[in-house]
Structure formats: C-alpha cells, structure tokens
NUMI-422505 format. One line per field, with one value per residue (C-alpha): residue number from 1; residue in three letters; chain; x, y, z. Coordinates in steps of 0.1 Angstrom, whole numbers, plus 5000, padded with zeros to 4 digits. Layout:
N
pos: [NUM, ...];
code: [ala, ...];
unit: [A, ...];
x: [X, ...];
y: [Y, ...];
z: [Z, ...];
This chain:
276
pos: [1, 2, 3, 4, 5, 6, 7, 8, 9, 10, 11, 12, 13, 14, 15, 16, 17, 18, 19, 20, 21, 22, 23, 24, 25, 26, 27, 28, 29, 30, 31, 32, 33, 34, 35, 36, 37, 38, 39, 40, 41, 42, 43, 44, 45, 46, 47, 48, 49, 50, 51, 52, 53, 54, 55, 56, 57, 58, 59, 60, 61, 62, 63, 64, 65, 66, 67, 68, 69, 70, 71, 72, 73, 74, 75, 76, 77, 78, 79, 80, 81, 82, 83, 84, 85, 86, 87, 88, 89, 90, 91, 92, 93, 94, 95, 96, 97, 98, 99, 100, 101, 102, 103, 104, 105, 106, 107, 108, 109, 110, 111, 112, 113, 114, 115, 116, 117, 118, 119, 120, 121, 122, 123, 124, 125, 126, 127, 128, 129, 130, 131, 132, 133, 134, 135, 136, 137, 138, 139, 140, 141, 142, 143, 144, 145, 146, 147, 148, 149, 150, 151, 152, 153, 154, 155, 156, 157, 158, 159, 160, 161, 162, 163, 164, 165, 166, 167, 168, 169, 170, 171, 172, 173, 174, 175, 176, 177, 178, 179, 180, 181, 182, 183, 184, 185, 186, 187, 188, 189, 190, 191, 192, 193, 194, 195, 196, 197, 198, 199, 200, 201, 202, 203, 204, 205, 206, 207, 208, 209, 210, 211, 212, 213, 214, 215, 216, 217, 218, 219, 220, 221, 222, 223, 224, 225, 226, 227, 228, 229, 230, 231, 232, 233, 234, 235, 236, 237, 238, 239, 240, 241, 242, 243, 244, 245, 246, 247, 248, 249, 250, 251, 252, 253, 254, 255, 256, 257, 258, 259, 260, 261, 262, 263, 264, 265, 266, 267, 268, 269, 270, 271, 272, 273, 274, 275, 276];
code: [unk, unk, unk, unk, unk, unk, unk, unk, unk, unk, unk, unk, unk, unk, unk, unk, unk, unk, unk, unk, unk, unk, unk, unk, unk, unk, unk, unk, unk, unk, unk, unk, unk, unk, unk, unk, unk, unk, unk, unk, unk, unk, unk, unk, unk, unk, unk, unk, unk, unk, unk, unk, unk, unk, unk, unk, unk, unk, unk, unk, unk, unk, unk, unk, unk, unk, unk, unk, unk, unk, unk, unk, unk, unk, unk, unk, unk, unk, unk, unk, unk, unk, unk, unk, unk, unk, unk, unk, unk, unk, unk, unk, unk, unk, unk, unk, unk, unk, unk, unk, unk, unk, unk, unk, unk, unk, unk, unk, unk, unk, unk, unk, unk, unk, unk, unk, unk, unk, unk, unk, unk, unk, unk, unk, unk, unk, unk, unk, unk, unk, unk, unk, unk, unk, unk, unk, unk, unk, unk, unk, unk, unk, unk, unk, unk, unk, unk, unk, unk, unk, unk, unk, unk, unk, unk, unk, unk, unk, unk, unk, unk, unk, unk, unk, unk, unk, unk, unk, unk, unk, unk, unk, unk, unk, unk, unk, unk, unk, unk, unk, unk, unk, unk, unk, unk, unk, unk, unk, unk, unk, unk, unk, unk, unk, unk, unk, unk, unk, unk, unk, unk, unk, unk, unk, unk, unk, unk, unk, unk, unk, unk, unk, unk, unk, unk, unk, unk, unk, unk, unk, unk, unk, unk, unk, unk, unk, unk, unk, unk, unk, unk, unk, unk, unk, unk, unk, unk, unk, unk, unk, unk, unk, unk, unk, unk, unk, unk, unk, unk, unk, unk, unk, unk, unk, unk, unk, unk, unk, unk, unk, unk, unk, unk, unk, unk, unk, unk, unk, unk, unk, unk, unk, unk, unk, unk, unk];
unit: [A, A, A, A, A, A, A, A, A, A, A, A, A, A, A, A, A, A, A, A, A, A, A, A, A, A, A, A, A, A, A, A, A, A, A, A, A, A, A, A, A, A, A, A, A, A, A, A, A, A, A, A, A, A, A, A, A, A, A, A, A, A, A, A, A, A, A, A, A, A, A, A, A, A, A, A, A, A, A, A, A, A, A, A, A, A, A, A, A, A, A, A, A, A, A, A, A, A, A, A, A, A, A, A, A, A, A, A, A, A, A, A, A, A, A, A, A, A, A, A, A, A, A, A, A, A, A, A, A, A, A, A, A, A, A, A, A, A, A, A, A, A, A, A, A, A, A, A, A, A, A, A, A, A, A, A, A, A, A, A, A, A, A, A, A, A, A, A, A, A, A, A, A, A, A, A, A, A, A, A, A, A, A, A, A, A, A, A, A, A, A, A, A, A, A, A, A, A, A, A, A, A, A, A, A, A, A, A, A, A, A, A, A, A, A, A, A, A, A, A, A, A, A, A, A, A, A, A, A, A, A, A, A, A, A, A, A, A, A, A, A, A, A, A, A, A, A, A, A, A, A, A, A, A, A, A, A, A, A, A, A, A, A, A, A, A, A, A, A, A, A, A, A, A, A, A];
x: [4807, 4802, 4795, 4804, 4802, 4828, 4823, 4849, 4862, 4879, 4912, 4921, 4926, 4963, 4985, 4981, 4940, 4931, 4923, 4959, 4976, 4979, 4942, 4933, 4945, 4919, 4896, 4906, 4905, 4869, 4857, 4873, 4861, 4823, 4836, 4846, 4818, 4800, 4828, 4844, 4877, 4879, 4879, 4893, 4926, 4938, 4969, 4977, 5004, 5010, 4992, 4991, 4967, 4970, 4964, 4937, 4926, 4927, 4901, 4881, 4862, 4828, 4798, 4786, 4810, 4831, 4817, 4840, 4834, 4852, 4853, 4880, 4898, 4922, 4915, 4942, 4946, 4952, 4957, 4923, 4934, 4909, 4901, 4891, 4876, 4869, 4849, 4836, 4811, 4810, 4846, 4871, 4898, 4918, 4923, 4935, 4945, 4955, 4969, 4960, 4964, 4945, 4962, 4968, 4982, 4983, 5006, 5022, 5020, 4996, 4969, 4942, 4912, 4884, 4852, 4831, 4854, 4858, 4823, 4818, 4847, 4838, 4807, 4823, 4848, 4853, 4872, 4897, 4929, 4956, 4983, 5014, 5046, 5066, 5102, 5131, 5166, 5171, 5180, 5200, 5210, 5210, 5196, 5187, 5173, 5149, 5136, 5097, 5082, 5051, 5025, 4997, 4973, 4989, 4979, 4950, 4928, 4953, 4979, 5004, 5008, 4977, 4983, 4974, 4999, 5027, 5016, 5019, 5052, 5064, 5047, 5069, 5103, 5098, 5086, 5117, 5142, 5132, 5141, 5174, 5178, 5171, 5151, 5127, 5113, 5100, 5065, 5036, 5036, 5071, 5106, 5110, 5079, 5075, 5061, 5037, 5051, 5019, 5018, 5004, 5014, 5023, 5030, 5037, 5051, 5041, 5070, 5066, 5045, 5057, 5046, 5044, 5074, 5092, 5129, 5119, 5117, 5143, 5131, 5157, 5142, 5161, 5152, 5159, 5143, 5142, 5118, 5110, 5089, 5087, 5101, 5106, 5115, 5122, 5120, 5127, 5113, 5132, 5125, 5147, 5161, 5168, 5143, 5129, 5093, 5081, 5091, 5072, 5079, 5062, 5059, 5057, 5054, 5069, 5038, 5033, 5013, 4986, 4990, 5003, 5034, 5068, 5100, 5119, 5134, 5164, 5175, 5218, 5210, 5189, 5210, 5242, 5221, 5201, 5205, 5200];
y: [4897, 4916, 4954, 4979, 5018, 5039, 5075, 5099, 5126, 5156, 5146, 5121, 5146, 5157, 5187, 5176, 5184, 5143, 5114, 5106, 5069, 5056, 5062, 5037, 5010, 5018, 5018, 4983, 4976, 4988, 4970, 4940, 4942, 4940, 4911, 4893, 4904, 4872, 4847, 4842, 4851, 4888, 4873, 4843, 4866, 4876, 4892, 4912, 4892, 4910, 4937, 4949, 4978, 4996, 5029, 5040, 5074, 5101, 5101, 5132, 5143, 5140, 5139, 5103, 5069, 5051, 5021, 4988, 4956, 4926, 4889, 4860, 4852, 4824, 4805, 4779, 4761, 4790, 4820, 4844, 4864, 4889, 4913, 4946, 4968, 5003, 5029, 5066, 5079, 5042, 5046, 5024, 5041, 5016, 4977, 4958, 4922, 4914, 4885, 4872, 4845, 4835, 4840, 4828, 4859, 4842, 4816, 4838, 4817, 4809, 4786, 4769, 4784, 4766, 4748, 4778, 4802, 4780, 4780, 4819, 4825, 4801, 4812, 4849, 4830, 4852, 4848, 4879, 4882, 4882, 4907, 4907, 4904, 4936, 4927, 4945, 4933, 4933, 4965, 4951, 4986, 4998, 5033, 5066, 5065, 5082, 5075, 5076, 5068, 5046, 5072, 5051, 5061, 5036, 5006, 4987, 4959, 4933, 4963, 4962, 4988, 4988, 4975, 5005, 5029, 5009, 5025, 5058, 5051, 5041, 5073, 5095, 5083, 5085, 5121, 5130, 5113, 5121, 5160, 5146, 5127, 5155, 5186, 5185, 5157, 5179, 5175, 5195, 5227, 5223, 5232, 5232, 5217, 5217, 5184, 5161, 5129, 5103, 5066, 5040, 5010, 5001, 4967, 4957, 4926, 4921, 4902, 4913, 4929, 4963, 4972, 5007, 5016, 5048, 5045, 5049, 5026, 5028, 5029, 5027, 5036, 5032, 5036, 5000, 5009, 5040, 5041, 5067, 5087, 5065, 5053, 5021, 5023, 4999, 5004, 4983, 4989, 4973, 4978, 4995, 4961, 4955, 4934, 4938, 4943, 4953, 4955, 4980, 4985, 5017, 5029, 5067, 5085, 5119, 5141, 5182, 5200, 5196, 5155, 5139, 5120, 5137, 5121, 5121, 5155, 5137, 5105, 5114, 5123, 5090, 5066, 5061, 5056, 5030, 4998, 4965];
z: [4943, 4973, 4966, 4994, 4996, 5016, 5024, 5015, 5040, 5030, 5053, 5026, 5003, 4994, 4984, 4951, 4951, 4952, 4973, 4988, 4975, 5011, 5018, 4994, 5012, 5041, 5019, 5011, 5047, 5054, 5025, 5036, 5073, 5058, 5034, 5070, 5092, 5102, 5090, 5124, 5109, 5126, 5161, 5155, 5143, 5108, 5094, 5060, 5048, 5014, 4988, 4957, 4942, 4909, 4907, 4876, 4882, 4908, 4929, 4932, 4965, 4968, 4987, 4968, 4985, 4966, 4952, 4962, 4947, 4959, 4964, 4978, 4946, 4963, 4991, 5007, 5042, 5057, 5033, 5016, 4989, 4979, 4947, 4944, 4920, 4932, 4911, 4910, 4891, 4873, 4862, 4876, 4899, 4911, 4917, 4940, 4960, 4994, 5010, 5042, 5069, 5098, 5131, 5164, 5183, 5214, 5200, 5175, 5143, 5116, 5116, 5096, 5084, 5105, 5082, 5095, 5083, 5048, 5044, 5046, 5024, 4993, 4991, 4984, 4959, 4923, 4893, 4889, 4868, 4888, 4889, 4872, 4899, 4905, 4916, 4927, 4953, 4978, 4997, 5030, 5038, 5006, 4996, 5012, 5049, 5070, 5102, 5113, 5147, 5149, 5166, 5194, 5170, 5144, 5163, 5154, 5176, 5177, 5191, 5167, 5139, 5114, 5078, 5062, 5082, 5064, 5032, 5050, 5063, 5027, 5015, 5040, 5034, 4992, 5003, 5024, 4999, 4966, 4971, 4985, 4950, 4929, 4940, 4908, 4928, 4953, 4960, 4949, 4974, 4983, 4973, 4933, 4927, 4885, 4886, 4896, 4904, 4903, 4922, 4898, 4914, 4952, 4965, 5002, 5021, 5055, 5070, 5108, 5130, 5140, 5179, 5190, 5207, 5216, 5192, 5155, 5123, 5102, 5057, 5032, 4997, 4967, 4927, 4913, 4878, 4854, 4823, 4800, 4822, 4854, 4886, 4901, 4939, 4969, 5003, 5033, 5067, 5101, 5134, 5158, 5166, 5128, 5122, 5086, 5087, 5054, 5022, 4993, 4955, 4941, 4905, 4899, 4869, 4861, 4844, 4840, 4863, 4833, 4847, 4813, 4815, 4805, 4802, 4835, 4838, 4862, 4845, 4853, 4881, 4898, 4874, 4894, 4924, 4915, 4928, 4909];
C-alpha cells in the first residue's frame, strides 16, 4: 500500500470551522496522481469514471499533512479502481474508492490498459472491502434547480472540467436549495442557521465530460430518502445542451451546533417533495 502525505492549506477550510467535503476529493486526486506517476497511464490519458468516499470525521487544520494510504483494489481490461484510507493524527477521517478508465481523447472512447501500464498497477494491487451501493431514481427533471457556470479555472490538463470541481458543483446547488426547502437548512453563517447539516457520504457518476463554455450547467437536486436524523439527496448535472453529465447521491445528517445528531427538525416539510 502506497502511503502519501498532502499538505493542508487554510482555503480548504469552511464556514463551519473544518476541512470543506469537496476538498477531500482533491485530496484523493493528488494522492492518486503519485499512485500513477511512472505508470504511463497519465500521458497515455485517464478518466474518473465514478466515486465514492465516506466521510468519518471532520478534518481539523493543521500545520502536519494528511496521511493518505491507498492501493488499486480492482483492476479490469481497461478500468483501475482504487482505495483510500485517509488519517489525521493516526485516526481515520475518511475513506474512499474511485473508478477509472484509460482514455483515448483523441479518439474519444475508452481503451485498454497497455502491459506497461498492467504491470505498474498489479504491483500496487490491495485487498479493501468494498463499499456498500447507494441508490436513488432517477431525477429526469425532477427536483429543485440551480444553475452554475463552469469557471476556466475548472479545467484540468485534458481541458475539460476537473473531477473534483463536480463535487463542488454538487456542493453549490444542495447549498442554494436546501434554504429554498426549509430555511432551518440554511447553512452555518447564513440565514436561520440552528443547525449543522454534516456530509457523511457523497457518491458521483462521471457520465460526460463537461467543457468550459460560456451558458451554465443546469443541477437538479432532490431528497429521495428521509431517516431519523438524515438526508438522502440526488442531483443531476446536464450540460446546456441537456446532456446529463453527472450524477451524485449525498447523505447529510441533521446535528446541534454541539455536532451530535438530532432528529430532523423538517420532516413535513421535505416529505411531499421527495422523490422516489
């Protein structure tokens, strides 16, 4: 298992006093890029195709980098999955997989993993229990929505919108429609803030890449499950054209301002717009 250390900067931070959710998934990224480094697949071409990362613990600011462990986990023709396990202070903070495909960008389509790339890539092979699936419909329209316009900034070496901005993206429109739901959803610092509303779990499908481009991206977010004191949401992302280009699923959980979990404050209020 590979064991790589990222250094914090205090512009991940959030209103809420902690590492923000969406800057996880760049840590994923840089952990991943040293995974890669020397396997041919970074020039060859490579594309996020799906992910998955459990939130454990906020993560504090420091001084000391995070310590990120990882390894490939599954390895196919063309596809790497790969694990994480990130910790601070020696206590695990979050975990995480992501799915990915070799590329031909030049072609536009998928190809084979080459027997250089293989040979890398099996010899970072580890044994990690995989995640359990978190479902929800369909939205096709469905839902509240919010429009967001890629920035230049967003793009990444093979010019199309970086993975990790789509987690940003996601974060935005749950931020602009929960209020909109009920305003005891408001975030910390904001409107009726009472509570803190806490991301445990975020998944994302890649389905399309999203190029910079001048009209905006439309997200419709929906809740699609209530428990006792959490949220299950999905949000669609399409392109102007209305092309869908990502899907995500997030779990939040309702806690006081003291972070334990409380019952949701809101359930008649989100339960006739949930969609199943």
């Amino acid at each position: 298992m590979a064991d790589v250390r990222i250094p914090l900067r205090w512009s991940d931070m959030d209103a809420q006093g902690h590492v923000n959710n969406a800057r996880v998934a760049d840590y994923l990224q840089e952990a991943r890029v040293h995974l890669f480094r020397d396997s041919g697949l970074l020039e060859h071409g490579v594309v996020v195709a799906g992910q998955q990362v459990q939130f454990k613990k906020a993560i504090d600011y420091s001084e000391t980098p995070l310590d990120v462990e990882l390894g490939v986990t599954r390895l196919g023709g063309a596809r790497v999955e790969v694990g994480y396990v990130l910790r601070q202070g020696g206590v695990v903070v979050a975990d995480a997989r992501t799915m990915l495909t070799a590329f031909d960008f030049d072609e536009q389509r998928p190809t084979r993993l080459t027997p250089g790339m293989r040979e890398h890539l099996e010899q970072q092979r580890v044994e990690m229990e995989p995640f359990t699936t978190l479902t929800a419909p369909a939205l096709e329209g469905r839902g509240t929505a919010t429009l967001h316009h890629p920035r230049w900034t967003d793009l990444d070496r093979y010019a199309h919108v970086n993975n990790v901005l789509v987690f940003e993206y996601l974060q935005q429109a749950r931020i602009e429609v929960s209020p909109q739901w009920d305003p005891l959803m408001a975030r910390t610092g904001s409107g009726e803030s009472k509570y803190l509303w806490l991301v445990v779990r975020q998944d994302v499908d890649y389905v399309a890449q999203i190029d910079h481009g001048f009209e905006p991206l439309t997200v419709h977010t929906a809740p699609v499950k209530l428990g006792r004191t959490s949220i299950t949401t999905a949000a669609e992302i399409t392109a102007p054209d209305g092309t869908l280009a990502a899907r995500g699923r997030t779990i939040v959980v309702c806690a006081g301002l003291d972070g334990k979990p409380v019952e949701l404050p809101n359930r008649a209020k989100l339960e006739p717009l949930v969609v199943g």
